[in-house]
mmCIF entry with sequence, helices, sheets and N, C-alpha, C, O atoms, coordinates in Angstrom:
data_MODEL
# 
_entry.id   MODEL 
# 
_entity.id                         1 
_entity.type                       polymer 
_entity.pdbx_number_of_molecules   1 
# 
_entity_poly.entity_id                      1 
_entity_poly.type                           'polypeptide(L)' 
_entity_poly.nstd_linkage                   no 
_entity_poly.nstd_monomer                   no 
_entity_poly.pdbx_seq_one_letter_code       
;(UNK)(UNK)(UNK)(UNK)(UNK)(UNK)(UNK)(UNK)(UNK)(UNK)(UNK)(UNK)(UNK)(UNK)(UNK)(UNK)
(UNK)(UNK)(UNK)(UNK)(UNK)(UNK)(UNK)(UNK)(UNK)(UNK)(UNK)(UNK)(UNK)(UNK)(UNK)(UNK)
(UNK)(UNK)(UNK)(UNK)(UNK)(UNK)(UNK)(UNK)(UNK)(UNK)(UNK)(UNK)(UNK)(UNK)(UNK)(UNK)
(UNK)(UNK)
;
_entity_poly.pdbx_seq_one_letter_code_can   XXXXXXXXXXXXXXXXXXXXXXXXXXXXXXXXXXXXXXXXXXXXXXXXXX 
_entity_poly.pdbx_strand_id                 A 
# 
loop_
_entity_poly_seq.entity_id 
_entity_poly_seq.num 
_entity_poly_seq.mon_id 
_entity_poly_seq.hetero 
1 1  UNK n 
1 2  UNK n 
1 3  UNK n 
1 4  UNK n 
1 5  UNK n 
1 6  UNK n 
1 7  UNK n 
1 8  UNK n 
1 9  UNK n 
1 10 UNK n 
1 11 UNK n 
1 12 UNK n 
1 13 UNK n 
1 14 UNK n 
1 15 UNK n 
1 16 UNK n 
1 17 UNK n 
1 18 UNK n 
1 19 UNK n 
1 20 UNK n 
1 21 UNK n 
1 22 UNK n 
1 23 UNK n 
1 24 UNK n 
1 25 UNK n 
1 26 UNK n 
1 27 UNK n 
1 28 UNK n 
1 29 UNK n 
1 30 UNK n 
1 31 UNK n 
1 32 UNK n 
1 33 UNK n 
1 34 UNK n 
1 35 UNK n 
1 36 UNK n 
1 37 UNK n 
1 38 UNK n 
1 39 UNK n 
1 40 UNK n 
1 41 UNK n 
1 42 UNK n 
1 43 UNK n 
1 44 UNK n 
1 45 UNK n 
1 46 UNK n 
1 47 UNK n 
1 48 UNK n 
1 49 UNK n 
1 50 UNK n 
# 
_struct_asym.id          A 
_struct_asym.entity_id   1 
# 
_struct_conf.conf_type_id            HELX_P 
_struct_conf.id                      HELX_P1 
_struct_conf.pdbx_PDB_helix_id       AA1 
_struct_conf.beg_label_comp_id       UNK 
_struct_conf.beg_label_asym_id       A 
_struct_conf.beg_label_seq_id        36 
_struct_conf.pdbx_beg_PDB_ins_code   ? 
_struct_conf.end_label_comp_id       UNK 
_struct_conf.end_label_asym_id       A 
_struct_conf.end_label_seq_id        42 
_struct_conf.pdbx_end_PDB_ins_code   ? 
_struct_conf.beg_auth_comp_id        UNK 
_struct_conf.beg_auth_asym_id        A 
_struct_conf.beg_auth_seq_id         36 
_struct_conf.end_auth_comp_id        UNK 
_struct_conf.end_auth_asym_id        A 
_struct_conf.end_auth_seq_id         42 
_struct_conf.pdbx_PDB_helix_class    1 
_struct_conf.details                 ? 
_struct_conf.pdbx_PDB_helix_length   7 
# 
_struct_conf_type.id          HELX_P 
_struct_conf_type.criteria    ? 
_struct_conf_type.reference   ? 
# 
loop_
_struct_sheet.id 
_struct_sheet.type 
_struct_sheet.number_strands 
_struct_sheet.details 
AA1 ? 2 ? 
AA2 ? 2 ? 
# 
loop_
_struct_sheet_order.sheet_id 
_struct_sheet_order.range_id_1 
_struct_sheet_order.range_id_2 
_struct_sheet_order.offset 
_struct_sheet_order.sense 
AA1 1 2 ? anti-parallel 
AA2 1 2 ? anti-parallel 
# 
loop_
_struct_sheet_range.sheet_id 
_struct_sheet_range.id 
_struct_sheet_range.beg_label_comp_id 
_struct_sheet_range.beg_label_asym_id 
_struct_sheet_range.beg_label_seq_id 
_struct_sheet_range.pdbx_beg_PDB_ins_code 
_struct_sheet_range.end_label_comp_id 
_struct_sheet_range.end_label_asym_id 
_struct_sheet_range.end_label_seq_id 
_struct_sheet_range.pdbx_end_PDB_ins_code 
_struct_sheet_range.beg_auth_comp_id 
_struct_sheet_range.beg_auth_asym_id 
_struct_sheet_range.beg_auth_seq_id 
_struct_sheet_range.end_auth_comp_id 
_struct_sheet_range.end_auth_asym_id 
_struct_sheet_range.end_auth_seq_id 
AA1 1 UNK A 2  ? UNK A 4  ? UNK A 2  UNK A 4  
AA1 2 UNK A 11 ? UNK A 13 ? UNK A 11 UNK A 13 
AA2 1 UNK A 16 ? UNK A 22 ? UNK A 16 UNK A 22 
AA2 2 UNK A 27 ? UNK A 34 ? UNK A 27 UNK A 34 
# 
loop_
_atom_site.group_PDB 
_atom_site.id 
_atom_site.type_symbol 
_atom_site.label_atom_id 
_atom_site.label_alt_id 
_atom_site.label_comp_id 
_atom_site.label_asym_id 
_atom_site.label_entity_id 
_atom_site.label_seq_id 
_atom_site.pdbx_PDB_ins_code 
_atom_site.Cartn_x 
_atom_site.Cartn_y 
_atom_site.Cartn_z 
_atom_site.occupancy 
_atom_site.B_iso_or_equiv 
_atom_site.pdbx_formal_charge 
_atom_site.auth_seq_id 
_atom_site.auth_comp_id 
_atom_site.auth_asym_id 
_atom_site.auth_atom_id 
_atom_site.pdbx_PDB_model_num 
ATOM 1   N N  . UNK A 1 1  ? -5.463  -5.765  1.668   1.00 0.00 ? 1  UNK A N  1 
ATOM 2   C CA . UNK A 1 1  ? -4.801  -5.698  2.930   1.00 0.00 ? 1  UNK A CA 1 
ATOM 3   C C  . UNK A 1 1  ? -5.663  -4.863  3.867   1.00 0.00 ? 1  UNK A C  1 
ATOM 4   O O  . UNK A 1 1  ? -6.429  -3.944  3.580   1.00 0.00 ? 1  UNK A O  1 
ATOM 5   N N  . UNK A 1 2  ? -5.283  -5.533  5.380   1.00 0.00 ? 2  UNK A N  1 
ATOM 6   C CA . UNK A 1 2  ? -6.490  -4.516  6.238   1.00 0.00 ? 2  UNK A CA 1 
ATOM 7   C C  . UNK A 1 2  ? -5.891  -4.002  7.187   1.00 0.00 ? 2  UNK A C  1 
ATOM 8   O O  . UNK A 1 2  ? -5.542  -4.890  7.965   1.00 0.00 ? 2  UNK A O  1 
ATOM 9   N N  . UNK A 1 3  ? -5.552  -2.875  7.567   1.00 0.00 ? 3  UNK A N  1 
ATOM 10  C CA . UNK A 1 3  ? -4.916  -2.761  8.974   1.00 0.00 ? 3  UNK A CA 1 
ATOM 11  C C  . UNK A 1 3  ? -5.248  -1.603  9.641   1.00 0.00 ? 3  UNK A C  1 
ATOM 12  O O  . UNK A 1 3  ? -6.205  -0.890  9.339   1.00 0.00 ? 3  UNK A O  1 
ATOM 13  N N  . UNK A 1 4  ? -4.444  -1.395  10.579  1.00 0.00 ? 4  UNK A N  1 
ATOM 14  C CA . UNK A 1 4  ? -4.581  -0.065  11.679  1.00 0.00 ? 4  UNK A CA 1 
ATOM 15  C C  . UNK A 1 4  ? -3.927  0.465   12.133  1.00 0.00 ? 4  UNK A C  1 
ATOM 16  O O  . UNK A 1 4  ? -3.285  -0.002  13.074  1.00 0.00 ? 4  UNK A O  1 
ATOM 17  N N  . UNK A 1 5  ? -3.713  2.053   11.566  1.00 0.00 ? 5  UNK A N  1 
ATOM 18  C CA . UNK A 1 5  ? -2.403  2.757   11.735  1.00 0.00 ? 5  UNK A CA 1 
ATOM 19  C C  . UNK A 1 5  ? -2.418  3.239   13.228  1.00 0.00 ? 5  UNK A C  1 
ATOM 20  O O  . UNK A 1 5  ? -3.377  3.762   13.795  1.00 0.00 ? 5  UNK A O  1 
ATOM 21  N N  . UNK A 1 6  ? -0.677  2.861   13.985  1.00 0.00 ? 6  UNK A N  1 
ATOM 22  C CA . UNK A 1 6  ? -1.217  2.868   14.968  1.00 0.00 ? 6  UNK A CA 1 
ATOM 23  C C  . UNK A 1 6  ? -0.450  4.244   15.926  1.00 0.00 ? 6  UNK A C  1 
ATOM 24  O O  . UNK A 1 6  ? -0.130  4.297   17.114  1.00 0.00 ? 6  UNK A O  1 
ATOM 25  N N  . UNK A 1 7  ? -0.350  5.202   14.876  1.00 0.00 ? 7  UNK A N  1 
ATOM 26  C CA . UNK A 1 7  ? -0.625  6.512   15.646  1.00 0.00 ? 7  UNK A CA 1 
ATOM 27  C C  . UNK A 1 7  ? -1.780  6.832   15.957  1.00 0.00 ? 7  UNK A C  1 
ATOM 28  O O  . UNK A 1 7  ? -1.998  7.270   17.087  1.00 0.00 ? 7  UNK A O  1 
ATOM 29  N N  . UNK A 1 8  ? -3.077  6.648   14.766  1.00 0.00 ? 8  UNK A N  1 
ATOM 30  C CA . UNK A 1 8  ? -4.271  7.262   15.183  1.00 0.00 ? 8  UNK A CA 1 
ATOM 31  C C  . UNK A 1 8  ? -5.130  6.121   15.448  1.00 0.00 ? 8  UNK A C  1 
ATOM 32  O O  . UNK A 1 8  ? -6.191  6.316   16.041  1.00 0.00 ? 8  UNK A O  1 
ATOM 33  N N  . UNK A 1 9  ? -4.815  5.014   15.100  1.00 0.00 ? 9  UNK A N  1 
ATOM 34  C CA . UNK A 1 9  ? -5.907  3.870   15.676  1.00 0.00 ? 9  UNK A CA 1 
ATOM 35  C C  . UNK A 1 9  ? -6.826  3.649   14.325  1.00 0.00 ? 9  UNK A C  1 
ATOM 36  O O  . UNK A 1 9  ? -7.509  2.626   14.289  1.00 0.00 ? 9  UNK A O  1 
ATOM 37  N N  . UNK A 1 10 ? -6.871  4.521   13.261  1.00 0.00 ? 10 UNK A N  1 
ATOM 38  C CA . UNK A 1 10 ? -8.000  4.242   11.981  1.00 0.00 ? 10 UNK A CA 1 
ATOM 39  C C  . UNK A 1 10 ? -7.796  2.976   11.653  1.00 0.00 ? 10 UNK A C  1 
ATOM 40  O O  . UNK A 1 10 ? -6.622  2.607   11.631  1.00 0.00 ? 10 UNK A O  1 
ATOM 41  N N  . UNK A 1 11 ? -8.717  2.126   11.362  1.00 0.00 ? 11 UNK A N  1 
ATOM 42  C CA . UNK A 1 11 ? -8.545  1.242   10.085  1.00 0.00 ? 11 UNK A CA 1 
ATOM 43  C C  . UNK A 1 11 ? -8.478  1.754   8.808   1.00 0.00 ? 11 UNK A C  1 
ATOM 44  O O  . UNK A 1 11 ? -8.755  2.913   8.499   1.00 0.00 ? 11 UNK A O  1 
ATOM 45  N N  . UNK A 1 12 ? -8.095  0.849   8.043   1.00 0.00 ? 12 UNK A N  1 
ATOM 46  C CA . UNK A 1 12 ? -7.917  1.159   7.100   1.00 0.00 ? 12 UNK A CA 1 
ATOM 47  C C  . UNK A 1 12 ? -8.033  -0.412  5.829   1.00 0.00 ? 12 UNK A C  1 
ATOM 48  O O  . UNK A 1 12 ? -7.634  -1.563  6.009   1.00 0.00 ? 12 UNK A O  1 
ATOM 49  N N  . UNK A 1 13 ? -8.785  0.249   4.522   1.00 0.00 ? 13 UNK A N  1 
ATOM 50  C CA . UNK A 1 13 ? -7.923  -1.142  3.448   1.00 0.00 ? 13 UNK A CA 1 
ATOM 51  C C  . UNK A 1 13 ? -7.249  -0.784  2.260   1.00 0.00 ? 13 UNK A C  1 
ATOM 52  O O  . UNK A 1 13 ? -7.672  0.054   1.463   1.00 0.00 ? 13 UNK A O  1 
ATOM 53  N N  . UNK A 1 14 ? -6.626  -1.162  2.192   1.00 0.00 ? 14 UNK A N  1 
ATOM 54  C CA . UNK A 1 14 ? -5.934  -0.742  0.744   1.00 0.00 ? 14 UNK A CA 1 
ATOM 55  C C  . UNK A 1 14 ? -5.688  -1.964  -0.099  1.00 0.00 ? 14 UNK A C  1 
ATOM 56  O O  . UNK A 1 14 ? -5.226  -3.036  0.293   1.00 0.00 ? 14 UNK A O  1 
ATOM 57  N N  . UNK A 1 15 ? -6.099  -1.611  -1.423  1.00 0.00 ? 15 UNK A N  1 
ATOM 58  C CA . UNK A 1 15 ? -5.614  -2.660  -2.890  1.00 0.00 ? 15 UNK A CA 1 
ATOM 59  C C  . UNK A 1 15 ? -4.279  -2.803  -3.061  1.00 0.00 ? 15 UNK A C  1 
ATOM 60  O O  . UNK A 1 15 ? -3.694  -2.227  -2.144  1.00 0.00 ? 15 UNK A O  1 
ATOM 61  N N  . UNK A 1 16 ? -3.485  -3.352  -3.882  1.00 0.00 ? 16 UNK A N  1 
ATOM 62  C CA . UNK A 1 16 ? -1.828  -3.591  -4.333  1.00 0.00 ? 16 UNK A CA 1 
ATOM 63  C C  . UNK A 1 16 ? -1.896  -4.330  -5.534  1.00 0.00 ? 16 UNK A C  1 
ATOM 64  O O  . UNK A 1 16 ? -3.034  -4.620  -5.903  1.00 0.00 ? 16 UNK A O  1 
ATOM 65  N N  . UNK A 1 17 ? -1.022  -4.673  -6.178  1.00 0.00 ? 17 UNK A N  1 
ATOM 66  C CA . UNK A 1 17 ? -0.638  -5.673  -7.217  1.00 0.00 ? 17 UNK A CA 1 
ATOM 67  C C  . UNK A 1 17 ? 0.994   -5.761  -7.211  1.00 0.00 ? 17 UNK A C  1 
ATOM 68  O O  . UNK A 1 17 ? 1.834   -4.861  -7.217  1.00 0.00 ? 17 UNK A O  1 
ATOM 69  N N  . UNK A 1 18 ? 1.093   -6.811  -7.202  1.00 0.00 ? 18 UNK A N  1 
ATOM 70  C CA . UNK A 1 18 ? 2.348   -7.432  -7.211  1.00 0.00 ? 18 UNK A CA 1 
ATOM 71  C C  . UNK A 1 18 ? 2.564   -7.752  -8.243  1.00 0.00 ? 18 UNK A C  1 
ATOM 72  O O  . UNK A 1 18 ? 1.921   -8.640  -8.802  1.00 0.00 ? 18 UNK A O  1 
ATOM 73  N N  . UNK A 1 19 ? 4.150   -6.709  -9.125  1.00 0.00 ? 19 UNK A N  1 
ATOM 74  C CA . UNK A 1 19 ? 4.247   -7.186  -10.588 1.00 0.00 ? 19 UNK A CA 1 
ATOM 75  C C  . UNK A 1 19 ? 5.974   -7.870  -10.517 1.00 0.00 ? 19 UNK A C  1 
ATOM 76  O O  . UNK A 1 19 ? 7.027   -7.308  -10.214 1.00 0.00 ? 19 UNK A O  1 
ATOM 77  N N  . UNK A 1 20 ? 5.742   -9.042  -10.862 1.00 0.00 ? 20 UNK A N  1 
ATOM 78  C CA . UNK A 1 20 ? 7.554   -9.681  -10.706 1.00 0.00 ? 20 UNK A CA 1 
ATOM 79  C C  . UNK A 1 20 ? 7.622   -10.253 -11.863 1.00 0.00 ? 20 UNK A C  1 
ATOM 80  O O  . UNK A 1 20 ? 6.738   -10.762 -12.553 1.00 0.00 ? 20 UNK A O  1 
ATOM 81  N N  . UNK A 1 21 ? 8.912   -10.115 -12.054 1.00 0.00 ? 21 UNK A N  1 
ATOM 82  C CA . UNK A 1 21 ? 9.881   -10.637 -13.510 1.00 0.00 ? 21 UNK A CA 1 
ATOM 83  C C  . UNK A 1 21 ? 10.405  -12.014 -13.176 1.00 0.00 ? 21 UNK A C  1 
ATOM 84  O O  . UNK A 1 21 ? 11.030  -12.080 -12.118 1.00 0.00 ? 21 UNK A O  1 
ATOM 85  N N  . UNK A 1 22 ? 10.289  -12.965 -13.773 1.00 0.00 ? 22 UNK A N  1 
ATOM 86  C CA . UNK A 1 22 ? 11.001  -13.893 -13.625 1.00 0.00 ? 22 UNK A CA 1 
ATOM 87  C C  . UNK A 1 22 ? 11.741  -14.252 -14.621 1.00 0.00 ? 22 UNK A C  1 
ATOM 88  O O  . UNK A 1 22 ? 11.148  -14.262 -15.700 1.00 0.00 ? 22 UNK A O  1 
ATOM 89  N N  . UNK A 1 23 ? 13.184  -14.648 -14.640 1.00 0.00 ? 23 UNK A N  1 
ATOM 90  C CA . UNK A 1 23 ? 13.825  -14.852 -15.057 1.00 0.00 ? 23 UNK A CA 1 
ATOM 91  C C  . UNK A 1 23 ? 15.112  -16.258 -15.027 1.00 0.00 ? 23 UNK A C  1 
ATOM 92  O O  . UNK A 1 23 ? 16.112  -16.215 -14.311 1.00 0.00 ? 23 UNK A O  1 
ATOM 93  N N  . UNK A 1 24 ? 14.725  -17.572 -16.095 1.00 0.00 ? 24 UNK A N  1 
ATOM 94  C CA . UNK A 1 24 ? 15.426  -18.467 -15.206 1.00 0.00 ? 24 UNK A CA 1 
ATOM 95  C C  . UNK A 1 24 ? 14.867  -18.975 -14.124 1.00 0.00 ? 24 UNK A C  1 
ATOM 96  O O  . UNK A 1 24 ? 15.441  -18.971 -13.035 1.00 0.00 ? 24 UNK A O  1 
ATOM 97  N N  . UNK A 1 25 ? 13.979  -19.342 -14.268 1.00 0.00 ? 25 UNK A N  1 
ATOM 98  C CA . UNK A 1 25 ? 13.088  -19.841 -12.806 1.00 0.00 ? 25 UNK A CA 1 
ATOM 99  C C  . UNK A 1 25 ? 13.225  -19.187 -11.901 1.00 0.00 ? 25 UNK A C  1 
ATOM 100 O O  . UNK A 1 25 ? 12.779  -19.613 -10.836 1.00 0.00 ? 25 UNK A O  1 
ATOM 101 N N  . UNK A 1 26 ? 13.979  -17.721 -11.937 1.00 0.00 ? 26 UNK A N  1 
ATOM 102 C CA . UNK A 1 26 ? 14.162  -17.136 -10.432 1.00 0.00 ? 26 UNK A CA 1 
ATOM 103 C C  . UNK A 1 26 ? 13.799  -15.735 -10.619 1.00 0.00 ? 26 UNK A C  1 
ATOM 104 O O  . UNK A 1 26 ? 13.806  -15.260 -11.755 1.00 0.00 ? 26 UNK A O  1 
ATOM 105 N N  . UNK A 1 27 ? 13.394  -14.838 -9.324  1.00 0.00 ? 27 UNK A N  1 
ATOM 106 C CA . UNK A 1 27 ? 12.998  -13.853 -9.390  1.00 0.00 ? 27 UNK A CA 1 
ATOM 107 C C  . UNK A 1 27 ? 13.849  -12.900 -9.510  1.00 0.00 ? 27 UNK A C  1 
ATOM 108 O O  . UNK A 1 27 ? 14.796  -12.694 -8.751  1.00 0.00 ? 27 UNK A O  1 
ATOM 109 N N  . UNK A 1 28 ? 13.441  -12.039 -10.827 1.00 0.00 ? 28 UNK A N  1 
ATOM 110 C CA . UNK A 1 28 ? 14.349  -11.167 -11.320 1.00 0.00 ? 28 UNK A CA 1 
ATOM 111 C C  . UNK A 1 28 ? 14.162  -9.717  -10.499 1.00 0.00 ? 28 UNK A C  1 
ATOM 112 O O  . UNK A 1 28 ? 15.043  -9.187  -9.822  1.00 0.00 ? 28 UNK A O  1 
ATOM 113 N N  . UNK A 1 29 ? 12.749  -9.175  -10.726 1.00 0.00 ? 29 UNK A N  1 
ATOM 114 C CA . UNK A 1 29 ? 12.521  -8.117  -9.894  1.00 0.00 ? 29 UNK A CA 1 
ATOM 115 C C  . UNK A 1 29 ? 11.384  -8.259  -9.448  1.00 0.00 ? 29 UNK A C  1 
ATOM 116 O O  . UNK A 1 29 ? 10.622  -9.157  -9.806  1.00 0.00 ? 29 UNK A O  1 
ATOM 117 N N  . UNK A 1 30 ? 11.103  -7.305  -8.529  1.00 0.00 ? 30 UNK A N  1 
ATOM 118 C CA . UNK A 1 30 ? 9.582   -7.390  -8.069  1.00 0.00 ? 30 UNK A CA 1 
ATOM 119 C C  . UNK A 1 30 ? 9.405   -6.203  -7.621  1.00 0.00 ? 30 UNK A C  1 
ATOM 120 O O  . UNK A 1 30 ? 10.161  -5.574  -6.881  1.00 0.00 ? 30 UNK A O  1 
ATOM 121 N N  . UNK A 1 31 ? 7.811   -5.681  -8.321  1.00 0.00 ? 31 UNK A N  1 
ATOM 122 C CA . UNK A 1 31 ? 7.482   -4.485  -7.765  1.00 0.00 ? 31 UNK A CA 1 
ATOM 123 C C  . UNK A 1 31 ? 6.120   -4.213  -7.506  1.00 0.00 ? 31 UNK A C  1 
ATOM 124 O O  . UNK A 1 31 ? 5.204   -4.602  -8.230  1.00 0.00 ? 31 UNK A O  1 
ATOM 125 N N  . UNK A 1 32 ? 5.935   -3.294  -6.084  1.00 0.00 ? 32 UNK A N  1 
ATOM 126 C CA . UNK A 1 32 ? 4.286   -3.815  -5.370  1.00 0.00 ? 32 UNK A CA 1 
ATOM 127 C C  . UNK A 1 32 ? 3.907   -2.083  -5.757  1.00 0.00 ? 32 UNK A C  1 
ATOM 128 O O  . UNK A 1 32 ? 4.751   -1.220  -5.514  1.00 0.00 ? 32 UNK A O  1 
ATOM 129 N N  . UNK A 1 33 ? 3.035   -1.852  -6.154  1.00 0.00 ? 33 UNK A N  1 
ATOM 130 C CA . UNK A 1 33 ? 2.130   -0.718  -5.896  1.00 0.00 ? 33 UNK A CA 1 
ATOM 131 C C  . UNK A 1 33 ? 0.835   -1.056  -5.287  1.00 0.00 ? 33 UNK A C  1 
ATOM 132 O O  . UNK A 1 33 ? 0.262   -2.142  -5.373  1.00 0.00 ? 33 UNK A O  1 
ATOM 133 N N  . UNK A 1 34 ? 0.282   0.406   -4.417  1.00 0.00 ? 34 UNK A N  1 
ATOM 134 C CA . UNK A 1 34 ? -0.358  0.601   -3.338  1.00 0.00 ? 34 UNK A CA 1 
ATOM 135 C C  . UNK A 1 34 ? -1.190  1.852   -3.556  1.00 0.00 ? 34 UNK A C  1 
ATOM 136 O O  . UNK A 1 34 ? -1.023  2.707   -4.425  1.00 0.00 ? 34 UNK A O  1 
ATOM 137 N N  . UNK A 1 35 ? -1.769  1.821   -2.963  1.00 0.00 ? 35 UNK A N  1 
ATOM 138 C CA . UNK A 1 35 ? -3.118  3.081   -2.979  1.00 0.00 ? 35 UNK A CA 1 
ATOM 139 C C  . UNK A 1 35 ? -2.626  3.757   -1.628  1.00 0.00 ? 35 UNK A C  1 
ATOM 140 O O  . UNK A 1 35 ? -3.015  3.401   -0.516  1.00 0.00 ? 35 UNK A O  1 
ATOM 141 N N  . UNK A 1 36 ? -1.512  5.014   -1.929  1.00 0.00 ? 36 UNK A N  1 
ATOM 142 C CA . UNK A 1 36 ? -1.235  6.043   -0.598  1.00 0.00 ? 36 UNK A CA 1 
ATOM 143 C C  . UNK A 1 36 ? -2.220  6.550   0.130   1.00 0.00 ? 36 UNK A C  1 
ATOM 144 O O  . UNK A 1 36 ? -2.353  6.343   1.336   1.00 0.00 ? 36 UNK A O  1 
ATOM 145 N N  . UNK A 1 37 ? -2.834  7.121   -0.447  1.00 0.00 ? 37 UNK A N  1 
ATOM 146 C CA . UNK A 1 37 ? -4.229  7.745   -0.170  1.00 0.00 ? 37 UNK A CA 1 
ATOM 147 C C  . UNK A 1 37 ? -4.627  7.305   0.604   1.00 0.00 ? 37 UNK A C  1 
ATOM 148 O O  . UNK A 1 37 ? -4.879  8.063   1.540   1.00 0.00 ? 37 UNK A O  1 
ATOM 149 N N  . UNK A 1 38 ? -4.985  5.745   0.803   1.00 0.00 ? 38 UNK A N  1 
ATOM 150 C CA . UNK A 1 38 ? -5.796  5.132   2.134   1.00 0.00 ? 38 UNK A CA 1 
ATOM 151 C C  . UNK A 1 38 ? -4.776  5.235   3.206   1.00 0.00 ? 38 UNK A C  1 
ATOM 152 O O  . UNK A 1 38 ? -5.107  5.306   4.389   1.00 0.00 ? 38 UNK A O  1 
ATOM 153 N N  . UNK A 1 39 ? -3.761  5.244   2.882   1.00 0.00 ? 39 UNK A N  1 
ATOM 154 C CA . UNK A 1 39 ? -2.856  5.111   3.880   1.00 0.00 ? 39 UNK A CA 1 
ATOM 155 C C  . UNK A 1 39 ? -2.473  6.225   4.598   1.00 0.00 ? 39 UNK A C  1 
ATOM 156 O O  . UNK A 1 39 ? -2.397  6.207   5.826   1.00 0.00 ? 39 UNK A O  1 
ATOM 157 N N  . UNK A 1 40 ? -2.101  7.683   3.581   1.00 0.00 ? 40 UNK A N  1 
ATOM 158 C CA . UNK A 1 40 ? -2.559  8.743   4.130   1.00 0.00 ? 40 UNK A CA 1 
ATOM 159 C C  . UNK A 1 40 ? -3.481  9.222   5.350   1.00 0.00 ? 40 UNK A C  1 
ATOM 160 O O  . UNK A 1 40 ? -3.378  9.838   6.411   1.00 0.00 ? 40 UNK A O  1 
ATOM 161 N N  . UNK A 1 41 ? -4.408  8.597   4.595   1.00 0.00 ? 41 UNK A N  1 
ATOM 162 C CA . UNK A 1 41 ? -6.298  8.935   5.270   1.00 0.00 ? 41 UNK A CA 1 
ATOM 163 C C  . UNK A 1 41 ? -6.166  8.329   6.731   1.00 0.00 ? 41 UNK A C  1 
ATOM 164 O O  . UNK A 1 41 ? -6.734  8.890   7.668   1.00 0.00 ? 41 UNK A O  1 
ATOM 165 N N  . UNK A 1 42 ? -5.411  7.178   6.918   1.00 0.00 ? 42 UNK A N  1 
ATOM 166 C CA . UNK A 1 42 ? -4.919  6.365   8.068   1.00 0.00 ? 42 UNK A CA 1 
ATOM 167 C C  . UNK A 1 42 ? -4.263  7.361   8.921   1.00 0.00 ? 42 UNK A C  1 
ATOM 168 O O  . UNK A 1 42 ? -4.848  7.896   9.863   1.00 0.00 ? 42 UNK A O  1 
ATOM 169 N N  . UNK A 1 43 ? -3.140  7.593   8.619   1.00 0.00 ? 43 UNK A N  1 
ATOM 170 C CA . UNK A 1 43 ? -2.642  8.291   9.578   1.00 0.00 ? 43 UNK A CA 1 
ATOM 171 C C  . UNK A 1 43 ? -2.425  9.716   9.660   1.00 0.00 ? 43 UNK A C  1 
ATOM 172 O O  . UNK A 1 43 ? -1.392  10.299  9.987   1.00 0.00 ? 43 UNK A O  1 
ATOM 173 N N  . UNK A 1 44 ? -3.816  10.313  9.231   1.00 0.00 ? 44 UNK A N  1 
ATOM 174 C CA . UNK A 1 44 ? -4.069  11.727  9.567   1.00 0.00 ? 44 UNK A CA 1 
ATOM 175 C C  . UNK A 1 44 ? -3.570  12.967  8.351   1.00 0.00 ? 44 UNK A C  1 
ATOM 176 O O  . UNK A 1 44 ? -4.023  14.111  8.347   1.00 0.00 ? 44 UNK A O  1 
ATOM 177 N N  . UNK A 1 45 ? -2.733  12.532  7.540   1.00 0.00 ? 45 UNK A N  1 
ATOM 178 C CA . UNK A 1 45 ? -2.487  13.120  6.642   1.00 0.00 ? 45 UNK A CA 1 
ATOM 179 C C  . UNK A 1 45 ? -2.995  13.681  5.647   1.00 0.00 ? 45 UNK A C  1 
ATOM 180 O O  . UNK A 1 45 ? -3.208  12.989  4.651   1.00 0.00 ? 45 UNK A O  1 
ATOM 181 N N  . UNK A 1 46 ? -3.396  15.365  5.637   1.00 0.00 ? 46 UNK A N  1 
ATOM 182 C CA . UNK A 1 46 ? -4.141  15.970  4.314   1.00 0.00 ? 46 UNK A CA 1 
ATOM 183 C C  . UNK A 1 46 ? -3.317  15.306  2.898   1.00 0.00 ? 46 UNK A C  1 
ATOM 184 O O  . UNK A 1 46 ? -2.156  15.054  2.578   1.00 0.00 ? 46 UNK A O  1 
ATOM 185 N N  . UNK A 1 47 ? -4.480  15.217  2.384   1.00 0.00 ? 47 UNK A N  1 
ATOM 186 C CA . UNK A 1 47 ? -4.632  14.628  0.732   1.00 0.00 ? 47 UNK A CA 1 
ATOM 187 C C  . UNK A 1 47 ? -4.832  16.126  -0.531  1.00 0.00 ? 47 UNK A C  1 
ATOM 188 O O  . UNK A 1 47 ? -5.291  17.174  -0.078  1.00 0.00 ? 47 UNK A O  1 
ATOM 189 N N  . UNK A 1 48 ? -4.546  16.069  -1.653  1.00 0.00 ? 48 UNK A N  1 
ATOM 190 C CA . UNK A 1 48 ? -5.363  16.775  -2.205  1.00 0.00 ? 48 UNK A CA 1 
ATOM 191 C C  . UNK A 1 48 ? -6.990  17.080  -2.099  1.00 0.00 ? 48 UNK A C  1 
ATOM 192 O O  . UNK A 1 48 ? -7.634  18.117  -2.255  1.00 0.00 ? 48 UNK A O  1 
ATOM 193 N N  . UNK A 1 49 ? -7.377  15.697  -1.760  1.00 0.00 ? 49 UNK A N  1 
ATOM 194 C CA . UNK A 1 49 ? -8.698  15.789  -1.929  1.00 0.00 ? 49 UNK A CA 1 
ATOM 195 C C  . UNK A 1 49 ? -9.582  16.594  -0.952  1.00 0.00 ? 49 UNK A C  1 
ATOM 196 O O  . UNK A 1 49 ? -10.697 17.041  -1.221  1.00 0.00 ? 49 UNK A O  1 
ATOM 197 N N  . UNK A 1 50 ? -8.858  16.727  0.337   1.00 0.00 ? 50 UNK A N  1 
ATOM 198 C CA . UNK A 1 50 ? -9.869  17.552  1.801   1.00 0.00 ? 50 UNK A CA 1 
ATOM 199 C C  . UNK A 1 50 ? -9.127  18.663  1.693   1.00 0.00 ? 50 UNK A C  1 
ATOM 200 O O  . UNK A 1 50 ? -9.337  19.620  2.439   1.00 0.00 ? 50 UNK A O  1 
# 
C-alpha cells in the first residue's frame, strides 16, 4: 500500500497480510496486520527507534 498522511504530507509504504477464515463458503473472520511504524514515521510520531 502507498499513501500520504495528510497532516504532514509524508509518503509513505507499508506491507499487510490479509489472514481470513472461511467457513461454508463464507467468510468467517478476517484479520489484516500492518507495519505501524511506517505509519507512525508518516505522521510525525516518535518510535522507539529515534
Amino acid at each position: 500500500m502507498h499513501g500520504r498522511a495528510v497532516r504532514t504530507a509524508r509518503a509513505y509504504d507499508n506491507h499487510f497480510v490479509s489472514v481470513i477464515t472461511v467457513k461454508d463458503r463464507k467468510v468467517a473472520h478476517w484479520r489484516d496486520y500492518l507495519d505501524p511504524v511506517a505509519v507512525f514515521r508518516a505522521v510525525g510520531r516518535p518510535t522507539k527507534e529515534h
